[in-house]
N, C-alpha and C positions, 0 to 999 in steps of 0.2 A: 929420908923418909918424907915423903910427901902430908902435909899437915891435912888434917880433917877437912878445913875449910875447902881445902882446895877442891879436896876431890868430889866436892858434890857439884861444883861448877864443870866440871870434866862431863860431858857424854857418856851414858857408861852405853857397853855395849848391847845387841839389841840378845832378848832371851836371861841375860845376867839377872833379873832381877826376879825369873821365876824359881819358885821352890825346884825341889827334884821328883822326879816319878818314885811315885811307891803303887806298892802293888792291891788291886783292890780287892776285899774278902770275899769269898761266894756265898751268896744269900738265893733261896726257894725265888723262884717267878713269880712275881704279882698274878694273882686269879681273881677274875672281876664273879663277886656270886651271884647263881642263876646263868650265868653265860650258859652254857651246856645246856640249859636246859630249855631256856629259849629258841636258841636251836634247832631242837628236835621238835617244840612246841611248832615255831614256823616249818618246819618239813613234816609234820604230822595234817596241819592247817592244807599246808598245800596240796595234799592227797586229797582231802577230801573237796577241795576246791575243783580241782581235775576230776575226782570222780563224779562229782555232781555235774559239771560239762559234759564228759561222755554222754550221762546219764538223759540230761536234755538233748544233745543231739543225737542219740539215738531214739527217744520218742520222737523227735523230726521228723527223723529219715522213716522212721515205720506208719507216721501218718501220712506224708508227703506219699509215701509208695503205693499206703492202699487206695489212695483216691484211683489213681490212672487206670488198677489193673481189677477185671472184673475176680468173683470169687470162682474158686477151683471147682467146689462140687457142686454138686445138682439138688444135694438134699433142702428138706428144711430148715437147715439154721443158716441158710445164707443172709447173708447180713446186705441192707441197701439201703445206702448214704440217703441222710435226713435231705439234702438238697442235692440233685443234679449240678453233677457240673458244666461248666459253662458250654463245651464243647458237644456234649451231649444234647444237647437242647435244638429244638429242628428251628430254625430262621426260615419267615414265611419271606420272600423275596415279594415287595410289592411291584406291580407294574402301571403305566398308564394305559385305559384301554378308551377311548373313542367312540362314544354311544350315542345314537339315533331313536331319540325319543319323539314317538308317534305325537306327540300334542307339543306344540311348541310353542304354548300360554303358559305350560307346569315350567318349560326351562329358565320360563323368564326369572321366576320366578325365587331358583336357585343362586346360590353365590359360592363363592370359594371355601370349602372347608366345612359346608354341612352335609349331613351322614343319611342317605337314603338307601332305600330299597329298590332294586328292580325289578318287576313284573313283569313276564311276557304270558301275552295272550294269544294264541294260535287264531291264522287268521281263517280258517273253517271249520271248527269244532268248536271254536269258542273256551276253552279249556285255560284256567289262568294260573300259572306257577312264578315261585320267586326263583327267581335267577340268582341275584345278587342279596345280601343282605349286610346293613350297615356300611355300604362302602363311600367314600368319602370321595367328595367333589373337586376336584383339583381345580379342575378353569371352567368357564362355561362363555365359549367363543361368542363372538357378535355372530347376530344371525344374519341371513340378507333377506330381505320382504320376499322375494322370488322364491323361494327353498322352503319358504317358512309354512306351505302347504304341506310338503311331507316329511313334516316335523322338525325336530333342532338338535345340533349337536349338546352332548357333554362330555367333559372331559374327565372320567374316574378312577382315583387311585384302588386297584383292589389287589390282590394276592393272583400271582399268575395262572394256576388254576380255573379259580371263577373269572378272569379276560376271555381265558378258552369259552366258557358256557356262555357267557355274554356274547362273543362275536361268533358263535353257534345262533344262540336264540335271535339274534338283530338278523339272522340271513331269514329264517323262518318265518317269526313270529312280528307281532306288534308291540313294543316296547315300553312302560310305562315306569314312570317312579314317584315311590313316596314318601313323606317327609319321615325322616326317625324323630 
């Protein structure tokens, strides 16, 4: 027999010094409380989170729609939008139109970006209407001493339209403008 002392200086082998398996007893599953019911709290929360989405993007989608499309019927409860939309709205296209003003002391007198009126006065009946009104001086070209007998150019911004009346009345009539 191998003496006590010895055998703790020996190696023992590797596992030898664990117990043996025994078997372990069945015990209920840990249940944390409130779990379950948290849950359902967050999948209940979530519904109404989604429902409340729907709910805004479909008042979107139902104002987005009635802007574009006019109303169906013809009666009195048609309903029209507090402000036109942008599309709707008529753009006056300005243009430059080139004016021969009879007196060509008044053009001196103008400059870039003041807002006059134009007159034409028929030159045998005498008869004086506004052609133009408020339209606005774009350039007012150098004159040359020679020209400046039968008056002076200007240069004004107006709405294509009143260009038409204007380069109507300048074939006619005598030209005059006054200060806004």
């Amino acid at each position: 027999m191998v003496p006590v002392s010895q055998l703790s200086s020996f190696p023992r082998p590797l596992g030898t010094d664990v117990p043996g398996t025994c078997d372990v007893p069945h015990f209920a599953p840990v249940r944390v409380r409130g779990g379950r019911c948290r849950l359902r709290r967050l999948v209940r929360h979530r519904r109404r989170v989604l429902a409340a989405g729907l709910v805004v993007t479909a008042a979107a989608l139902v104002s987005a729609g009635s802007r574009g499309t006019e109303a169906r019927d013809t009666g009195a409860s048609r309903v029209r939008p507090v402000v036109d939309p942008v599309r709707e709205r008529r753009s006056v296209e300005m243009v430059t139109a080139p004016v021969r003003i009879a007196d060509g002391a008044t053009v001196r007198l103008l400059r870039a970006g003041d807002r006059v009126d134009v007159i034409a006065a028929e030159r045998s009946a005498g008869d004086a209407r506004v052609v133009a009104r408020g339209a606005r001086v774009a350039k007012v070209p150098e004159s040359l001493d020679s020209v400046a007998e039968g008056g002076a150019l200007v240069v004004l911004s107006v709405p294509r339209g009143t260009a038409t009346r204007l380069a109507g009345a300048g074939a006619t009539s005598r030209l005059a403008v006054t200060l806004c």
